[in-house]
C-alpha positions as CSV (number, residue, x, y, z in Angstrom):
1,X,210.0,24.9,-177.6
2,X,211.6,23.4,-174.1
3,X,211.2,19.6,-174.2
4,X,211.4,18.4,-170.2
5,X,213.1,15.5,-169.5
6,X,213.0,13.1,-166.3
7,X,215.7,13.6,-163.6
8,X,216.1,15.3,-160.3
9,X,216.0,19.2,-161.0
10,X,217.5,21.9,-159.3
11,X,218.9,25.5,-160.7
12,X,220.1,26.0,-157.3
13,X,222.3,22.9,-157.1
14,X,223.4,23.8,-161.1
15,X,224.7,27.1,-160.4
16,X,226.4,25.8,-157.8
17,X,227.9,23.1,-159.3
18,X,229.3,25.2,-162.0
19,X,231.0,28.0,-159.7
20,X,232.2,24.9,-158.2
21,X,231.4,26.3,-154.6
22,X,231.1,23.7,-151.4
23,X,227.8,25.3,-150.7
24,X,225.7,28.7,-150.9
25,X,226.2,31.7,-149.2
26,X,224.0,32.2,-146.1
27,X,222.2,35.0,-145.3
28,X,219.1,37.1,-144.1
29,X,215.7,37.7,-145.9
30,X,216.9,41.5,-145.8
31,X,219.9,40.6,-148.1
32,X,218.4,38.7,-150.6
33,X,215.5,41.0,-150.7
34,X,218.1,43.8,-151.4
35,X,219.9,42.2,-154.1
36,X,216.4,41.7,-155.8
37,X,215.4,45.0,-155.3
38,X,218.8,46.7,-156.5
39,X,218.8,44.2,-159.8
40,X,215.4,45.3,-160.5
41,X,216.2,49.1,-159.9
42,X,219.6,48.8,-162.3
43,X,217.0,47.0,-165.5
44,X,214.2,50.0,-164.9
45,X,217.5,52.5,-164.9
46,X,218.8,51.4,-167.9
47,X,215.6,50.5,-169.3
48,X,216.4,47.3,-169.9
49,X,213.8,44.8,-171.8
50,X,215.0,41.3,-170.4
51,X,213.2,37.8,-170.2
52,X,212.6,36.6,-166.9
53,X,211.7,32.9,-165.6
54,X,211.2,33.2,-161.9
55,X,210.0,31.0,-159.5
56,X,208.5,32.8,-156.6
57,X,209.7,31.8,-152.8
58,X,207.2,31.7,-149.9
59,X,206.0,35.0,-148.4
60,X,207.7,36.6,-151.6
61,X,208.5,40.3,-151.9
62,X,209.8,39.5,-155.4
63,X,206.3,40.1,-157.1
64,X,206.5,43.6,-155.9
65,X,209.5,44.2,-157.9
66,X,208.4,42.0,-161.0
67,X,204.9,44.3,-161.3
68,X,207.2,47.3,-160.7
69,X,209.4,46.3,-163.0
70,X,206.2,45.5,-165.5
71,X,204.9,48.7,-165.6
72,X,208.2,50.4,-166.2
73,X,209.4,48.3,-169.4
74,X,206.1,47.6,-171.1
75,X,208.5,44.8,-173.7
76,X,209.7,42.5,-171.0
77,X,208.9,38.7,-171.3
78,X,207.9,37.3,-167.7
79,X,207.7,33.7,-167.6
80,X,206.1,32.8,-163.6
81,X,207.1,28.9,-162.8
82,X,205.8,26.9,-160.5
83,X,205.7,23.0,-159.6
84,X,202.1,23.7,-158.6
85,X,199.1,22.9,-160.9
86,X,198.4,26.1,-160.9
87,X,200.7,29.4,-160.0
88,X,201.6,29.6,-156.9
89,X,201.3,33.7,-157.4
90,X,198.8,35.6,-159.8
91,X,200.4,38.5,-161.5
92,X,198.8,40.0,-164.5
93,X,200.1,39.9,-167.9
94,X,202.9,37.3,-166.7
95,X,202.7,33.8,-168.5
96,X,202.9,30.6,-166.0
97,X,204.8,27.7,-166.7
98,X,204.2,24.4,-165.4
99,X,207.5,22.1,-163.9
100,X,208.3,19.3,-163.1
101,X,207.2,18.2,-159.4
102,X,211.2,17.4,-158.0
103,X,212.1,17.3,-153.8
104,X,214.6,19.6,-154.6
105,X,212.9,22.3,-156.5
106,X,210.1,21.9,-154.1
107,X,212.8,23.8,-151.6
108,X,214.0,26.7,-153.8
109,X,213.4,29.6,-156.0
110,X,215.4,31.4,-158.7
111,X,215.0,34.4,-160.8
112,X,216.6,33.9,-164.4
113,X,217.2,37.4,-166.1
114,X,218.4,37.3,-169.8
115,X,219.2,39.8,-171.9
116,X,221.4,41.0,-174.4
117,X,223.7,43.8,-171.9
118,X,222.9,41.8,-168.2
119,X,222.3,38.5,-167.6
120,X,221.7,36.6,-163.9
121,X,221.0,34.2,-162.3
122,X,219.9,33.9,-158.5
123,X,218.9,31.0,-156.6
124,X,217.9,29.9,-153.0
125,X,217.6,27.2,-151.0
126,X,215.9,27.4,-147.5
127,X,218.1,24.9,-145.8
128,X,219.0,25.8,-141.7
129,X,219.6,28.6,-142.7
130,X,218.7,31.0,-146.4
131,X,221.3,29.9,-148.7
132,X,221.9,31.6,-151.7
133,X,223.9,31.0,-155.3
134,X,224.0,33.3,-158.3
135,X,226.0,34.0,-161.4
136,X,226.6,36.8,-164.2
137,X,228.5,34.7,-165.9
138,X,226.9,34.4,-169.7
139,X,228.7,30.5,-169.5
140,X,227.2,29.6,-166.4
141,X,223.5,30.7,-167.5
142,X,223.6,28.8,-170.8
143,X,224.1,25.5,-168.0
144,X,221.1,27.2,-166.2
145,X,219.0,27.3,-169.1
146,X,220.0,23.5,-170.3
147,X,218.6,22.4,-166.5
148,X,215.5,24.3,-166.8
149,X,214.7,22.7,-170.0
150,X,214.6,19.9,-168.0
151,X,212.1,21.4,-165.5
152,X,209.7,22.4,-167.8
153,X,206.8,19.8,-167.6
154,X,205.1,19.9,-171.5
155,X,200.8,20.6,-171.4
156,X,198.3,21.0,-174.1
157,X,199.3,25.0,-172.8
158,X,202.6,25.3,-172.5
159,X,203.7,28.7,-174.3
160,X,206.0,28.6,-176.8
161,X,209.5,29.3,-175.9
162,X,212.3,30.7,-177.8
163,X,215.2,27.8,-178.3
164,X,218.0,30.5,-177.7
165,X,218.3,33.6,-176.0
166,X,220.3,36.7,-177.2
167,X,223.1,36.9,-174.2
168,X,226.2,39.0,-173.8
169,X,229.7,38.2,-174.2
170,X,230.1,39.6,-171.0
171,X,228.0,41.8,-168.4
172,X,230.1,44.9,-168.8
173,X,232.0,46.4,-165.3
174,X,230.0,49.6,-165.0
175,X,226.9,47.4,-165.4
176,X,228.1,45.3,-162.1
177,X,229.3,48.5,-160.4
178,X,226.1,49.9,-160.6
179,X,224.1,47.1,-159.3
180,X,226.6,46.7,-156.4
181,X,225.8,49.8,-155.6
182,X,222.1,49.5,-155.8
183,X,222.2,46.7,-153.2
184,X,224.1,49.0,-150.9
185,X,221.7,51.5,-151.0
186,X,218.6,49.1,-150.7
187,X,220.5,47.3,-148.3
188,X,221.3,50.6,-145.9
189,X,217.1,51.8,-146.7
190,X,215.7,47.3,-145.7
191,X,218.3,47.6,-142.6
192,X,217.0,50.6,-141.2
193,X,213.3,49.9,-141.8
194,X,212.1,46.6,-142.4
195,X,213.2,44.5,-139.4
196,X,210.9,46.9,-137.4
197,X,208.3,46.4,-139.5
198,X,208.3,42.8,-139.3
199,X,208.5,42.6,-135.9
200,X,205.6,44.7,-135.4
201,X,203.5,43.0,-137.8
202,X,204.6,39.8,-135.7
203,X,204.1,41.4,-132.8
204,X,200.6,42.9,-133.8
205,X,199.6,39.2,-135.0
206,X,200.3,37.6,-131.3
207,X,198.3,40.5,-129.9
208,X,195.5,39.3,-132.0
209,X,195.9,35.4,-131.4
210,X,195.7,36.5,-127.6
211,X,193.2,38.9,-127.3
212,X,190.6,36.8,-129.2
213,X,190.3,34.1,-126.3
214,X,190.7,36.5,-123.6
215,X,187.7,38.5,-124.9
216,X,185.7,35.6,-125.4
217,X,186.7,34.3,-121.6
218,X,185.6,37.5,-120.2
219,X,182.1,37.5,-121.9
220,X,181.1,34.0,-120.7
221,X,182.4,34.9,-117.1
222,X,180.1,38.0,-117.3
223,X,176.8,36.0,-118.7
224,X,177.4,33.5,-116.1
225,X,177.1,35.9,-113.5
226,X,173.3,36.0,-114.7
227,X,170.8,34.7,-112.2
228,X,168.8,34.2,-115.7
229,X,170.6,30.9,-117.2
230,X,169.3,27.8,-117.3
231,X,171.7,24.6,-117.0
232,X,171.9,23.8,-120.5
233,X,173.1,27.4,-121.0
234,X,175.6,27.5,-117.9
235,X,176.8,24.5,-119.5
236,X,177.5,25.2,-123.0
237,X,179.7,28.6,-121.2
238,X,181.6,26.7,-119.4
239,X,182.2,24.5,-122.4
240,X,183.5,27.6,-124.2
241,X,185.4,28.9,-121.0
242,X,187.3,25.5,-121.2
243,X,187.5,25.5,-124.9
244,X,189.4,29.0,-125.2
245,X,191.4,28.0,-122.3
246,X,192.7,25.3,-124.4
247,X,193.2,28.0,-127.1
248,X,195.4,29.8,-125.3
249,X,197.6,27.3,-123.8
250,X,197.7,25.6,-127.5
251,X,199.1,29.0,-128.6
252,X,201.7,29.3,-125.7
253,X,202.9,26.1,-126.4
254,X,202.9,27.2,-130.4
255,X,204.9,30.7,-129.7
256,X,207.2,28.7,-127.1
257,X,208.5,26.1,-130.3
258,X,208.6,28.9,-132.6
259,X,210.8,30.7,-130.4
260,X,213.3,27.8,-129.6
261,X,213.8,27.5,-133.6
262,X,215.5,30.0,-133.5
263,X,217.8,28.8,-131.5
264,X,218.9,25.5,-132.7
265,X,222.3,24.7,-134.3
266,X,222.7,22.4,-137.4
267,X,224.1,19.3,-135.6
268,X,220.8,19.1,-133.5
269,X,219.6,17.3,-137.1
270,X,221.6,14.8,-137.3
271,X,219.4,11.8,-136.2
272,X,218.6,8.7,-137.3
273,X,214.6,7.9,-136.5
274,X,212.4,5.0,-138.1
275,X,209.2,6.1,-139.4
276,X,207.9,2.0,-138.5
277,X,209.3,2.8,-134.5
278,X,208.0,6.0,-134.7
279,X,204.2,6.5,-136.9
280,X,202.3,3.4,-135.1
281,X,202.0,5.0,-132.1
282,X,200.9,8.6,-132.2
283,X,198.3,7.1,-134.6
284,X,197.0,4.5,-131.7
285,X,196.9,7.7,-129.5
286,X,194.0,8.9,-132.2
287,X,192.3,5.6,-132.7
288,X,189.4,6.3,-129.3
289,X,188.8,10.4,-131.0
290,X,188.6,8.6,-134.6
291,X,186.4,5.9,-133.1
292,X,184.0,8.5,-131.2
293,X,183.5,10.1,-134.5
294,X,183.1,7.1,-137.0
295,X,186.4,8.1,-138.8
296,X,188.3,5.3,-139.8
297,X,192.1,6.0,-139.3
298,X,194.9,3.4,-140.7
299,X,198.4,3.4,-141.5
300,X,200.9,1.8,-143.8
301,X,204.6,1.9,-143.0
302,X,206.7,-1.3,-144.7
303,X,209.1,-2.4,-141.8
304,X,212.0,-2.3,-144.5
305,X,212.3,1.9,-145.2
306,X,215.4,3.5,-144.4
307,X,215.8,6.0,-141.8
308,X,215.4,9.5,-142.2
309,X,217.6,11.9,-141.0
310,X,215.8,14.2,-138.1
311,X,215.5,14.0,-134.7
312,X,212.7,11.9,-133.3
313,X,211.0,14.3,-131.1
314,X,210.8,17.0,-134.3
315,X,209.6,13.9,-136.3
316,X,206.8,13.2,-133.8
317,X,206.1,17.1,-133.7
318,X,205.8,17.0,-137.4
319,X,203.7,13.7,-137.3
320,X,200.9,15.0,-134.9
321,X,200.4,18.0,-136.7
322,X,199.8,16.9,-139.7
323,X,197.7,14.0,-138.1
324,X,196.1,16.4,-136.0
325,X,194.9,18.8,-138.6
326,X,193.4,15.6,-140.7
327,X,191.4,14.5,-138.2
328,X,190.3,17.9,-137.4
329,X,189.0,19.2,-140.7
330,X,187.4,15.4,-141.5
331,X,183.8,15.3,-141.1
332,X,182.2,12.4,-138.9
333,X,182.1,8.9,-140.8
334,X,185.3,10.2,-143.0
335,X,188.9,8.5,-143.5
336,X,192.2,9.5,-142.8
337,X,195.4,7.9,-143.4
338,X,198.9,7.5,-143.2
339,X,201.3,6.2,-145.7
340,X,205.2,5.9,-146.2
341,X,207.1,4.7,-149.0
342,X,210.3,5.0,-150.4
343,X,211.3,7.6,-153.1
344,X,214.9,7.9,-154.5
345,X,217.3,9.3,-151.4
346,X,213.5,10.3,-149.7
347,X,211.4,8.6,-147.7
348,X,207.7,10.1,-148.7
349,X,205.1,10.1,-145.9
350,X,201.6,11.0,-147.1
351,X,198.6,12.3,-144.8
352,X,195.5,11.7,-147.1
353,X,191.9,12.9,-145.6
354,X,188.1,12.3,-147.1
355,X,187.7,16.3,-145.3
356,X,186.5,19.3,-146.3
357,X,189.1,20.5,-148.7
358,X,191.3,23.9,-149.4
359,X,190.2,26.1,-151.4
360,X,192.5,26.5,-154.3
361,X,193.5,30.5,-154.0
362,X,194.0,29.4,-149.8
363,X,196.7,26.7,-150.4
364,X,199.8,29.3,-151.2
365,X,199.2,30.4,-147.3
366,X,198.1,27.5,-145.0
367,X,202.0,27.6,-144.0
368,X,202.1,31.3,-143.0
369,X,202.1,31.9,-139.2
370,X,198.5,32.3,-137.5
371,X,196.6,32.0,-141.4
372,X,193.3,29.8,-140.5
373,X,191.3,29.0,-143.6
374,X,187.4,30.4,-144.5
375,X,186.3,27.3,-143.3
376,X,188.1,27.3,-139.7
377,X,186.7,30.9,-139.2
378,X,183.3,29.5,-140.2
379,X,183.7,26.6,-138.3
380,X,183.9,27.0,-134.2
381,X,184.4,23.0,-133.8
382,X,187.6,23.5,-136.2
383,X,189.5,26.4,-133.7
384,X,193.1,26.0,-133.7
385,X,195.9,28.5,-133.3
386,X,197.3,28.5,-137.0
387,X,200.9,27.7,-135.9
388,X,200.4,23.7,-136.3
389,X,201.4,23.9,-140.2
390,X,204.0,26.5,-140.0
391,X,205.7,24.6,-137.3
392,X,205.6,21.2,-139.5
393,X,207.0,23.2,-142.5
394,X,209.6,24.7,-140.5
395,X,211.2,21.7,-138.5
396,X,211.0,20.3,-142.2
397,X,213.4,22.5,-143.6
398,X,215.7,22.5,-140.9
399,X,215.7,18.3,-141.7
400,X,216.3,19.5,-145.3
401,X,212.9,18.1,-145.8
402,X,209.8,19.6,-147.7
403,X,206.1,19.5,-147.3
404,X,203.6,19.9,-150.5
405,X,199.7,20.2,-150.1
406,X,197.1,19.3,-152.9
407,X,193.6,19.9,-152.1
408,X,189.7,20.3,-153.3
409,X,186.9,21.7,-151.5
410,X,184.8,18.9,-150.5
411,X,186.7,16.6,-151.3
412,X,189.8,16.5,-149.4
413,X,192.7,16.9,-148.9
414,X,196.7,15.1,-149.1
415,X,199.6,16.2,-147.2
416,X,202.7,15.0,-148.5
417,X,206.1,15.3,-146.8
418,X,209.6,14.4,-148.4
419,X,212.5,13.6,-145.6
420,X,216.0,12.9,-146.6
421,X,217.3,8.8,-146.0
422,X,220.1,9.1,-143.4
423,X,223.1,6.7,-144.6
């Protein structure tokens, strides 16, 4: 069996290390999700019974492929690795593994293929940009397989593990050929089709975000045409007139930062911000709402933390968010609050709340664009746009930064965000 050891841990930086490249390669969701494709096509062609360790990425199209692949070659050993408590994917007949929580893995996935004819090993990194690293080099995954002993955090049920794996010599040239040519063709069939379809499920999402508000605007405009209402009634639809109104402009606002993402360069990152100049006041902006609801809001940032590299107006984005969303899903009379400390080359900032929780099978997708829990839907007083999260997480990466969740209904709920110390 694996025995973990303490340490940073990262296959992607490994892989890298040993082609002894400067950095990944960048490119688009399309490409990578090609090169899966067209390695999981060549091991169901050549019926292929490999053992895979695979950590999935966010939004992934990989556990497509890996159930494909499953019912193809019935002998395959799947191992599913997450640095969640539990998976962050279920997939039947797969068997989880449990690693090590580390900043960097937090940011990346890999897919480890090992067999006696093929071996691979793909990893990314969501940095600016997609970056990706991989290997069929027989050498370079033995180094792989070293560093994910190291990831591997032991439980009372951690599967047994084999100690060595039967690899090749060498991935013969036809074998290579054939999977370059795979990626071409899936390549050519994702080019043609896919960007269309994920602009229209975009697209068809927005619709949706706007037409809710809009509908609900028109109704109260026609009931207060009534002669019937009383006050209290006139009221409480004007109340909702005002509180879709806000809707709307909250999601403007939302679509507006998402689309200027897009368009900013790497050297836009490059600031130095102290969280101490930076966390005390937005939280004083919350103090009067945390006061009119009983909440007791605090913070705790030492004077002496480094600075973090990212640029203060995304930092103060990031912070209201997260703040924001706290205070929202805290009941009356609960606590929320802040805290930053110092953790190897990160500065940790942590967003704890006495709220109602997330439920456990929820958490994989409170990042996704326009997702709003079972208990937002449920919960008129808890309306927001579902962009606040996904706009945190992305300004994150682009600081090479990562955000983690861990949640239980009723409970609550901590928020816990890793940014890079700027030397």
């Amino acid at each position: 069996m694996f025995v973990s050891s303490t340490g940073s841990v990262s296959i992607y930086r490994v892989i890298r290390e040993v082609l002894v490249s400067d950095s990944g390669l960048s490119v688009s969701a399309v490409t990578l999700q090609a090169l899966i494709a067209g390695l999981f096509d060549l091991l169901i062609e050549q019926q292929l019974a490999v053992t895979i360790f695979v950590k999935l990425p966010h939004n992934s199209s990989w556990e497509a492929e890996i159930e494909r692949y499953q019912q193809q070659i019935k002998t395959a050993t799947i191992y599913l690795c997450s640095d969640r408590q539990s998976a962050v994917k279920k997939i039947p007949t797969v068997i989880p593994l449990r690693l090590v929580t580390s900043s960097e893995l937090q940011r990346e996935s890999f897919l480890i293929v090992l067999g006696s004819q093929l071996c691979a090993a793909i990893a990314t990194q969501q940095q600016e940009q997609l970056q990706v690293v991989c290997s069929f080099e027989p050498n370079v995954l033995s180094q792989v397989l070293a560093k994910l002993k190291n990831a591997i955090a032991p439980t009372d049920s951690t599967p047994e593990i084999p100690e060595t794996f039967s690899l090749p010599d060498a991935v013969a040239p036809d074998l290579l050929s054939n999977l370059v040519r795979k990626h071409l063709q899936r390549s050519d069939e994702l080019t043609k089709r896919q960007p269309w379809q994920f602009k229209d499920a975009f697209i068809f999402d927005v619709v949706e975000e706007f037409s809710t508000p809009l509908t609900h605007m028109k109704t109260a405009l026609s009931i207060l045409k009534s002669n019937q209402l009383s006050e209290r009634q006139r009221d409480r639809y004007l109340q909702l007139l005002n509180q879709e109104c806000d809707r709307q402009h909250g999601l403007i606002e939302a679509m507006r930062t998402l689309v200027q993402l897009d368009s900013l360069s790497p050297s836009q990152n490059q600031e130095k911000v102290q969280l101490a100049d930076l966390v005390p006041g937005i939280v004083s902006t919350y103090q009067p709402l945390a006061m009119e609801r009983g909440i007791q809001l605090g913070y705790t940032v030492p004077a002496n933390l480094p600075p973090v590299s990212c640029p203060h107006h995304w930092l103060r984005q990031i912070i209201i968010n997260l703040l924001n969303n706290s205070l929202k899903f805290t009941p009356d009379g609960g606590k929320v609050s802040v805290r930053a400390s110092y953790q190897e080359k990160y500065v940790k900032l942590t967003f704890r709340d006495t709220g109602v929780g997330i439920a456990e099978e929820e958490i994989p997708k409170i990042f996704d664009s326009f997702y709003r829990g079972s208990i937002a839907k449920n919960n008129e007083d808890t309306v927001g746009v579902g962009l606040g999260l996904t706009i945190a997480r992305q300004l994150l990466l682009r600081c090479h930064g990562s955000i983690s969740v861990t949640s239980k209904l009723g409970v609550g709920s901590v928020f816990t965000i890793l940014l890079p110390v700027r030397e």
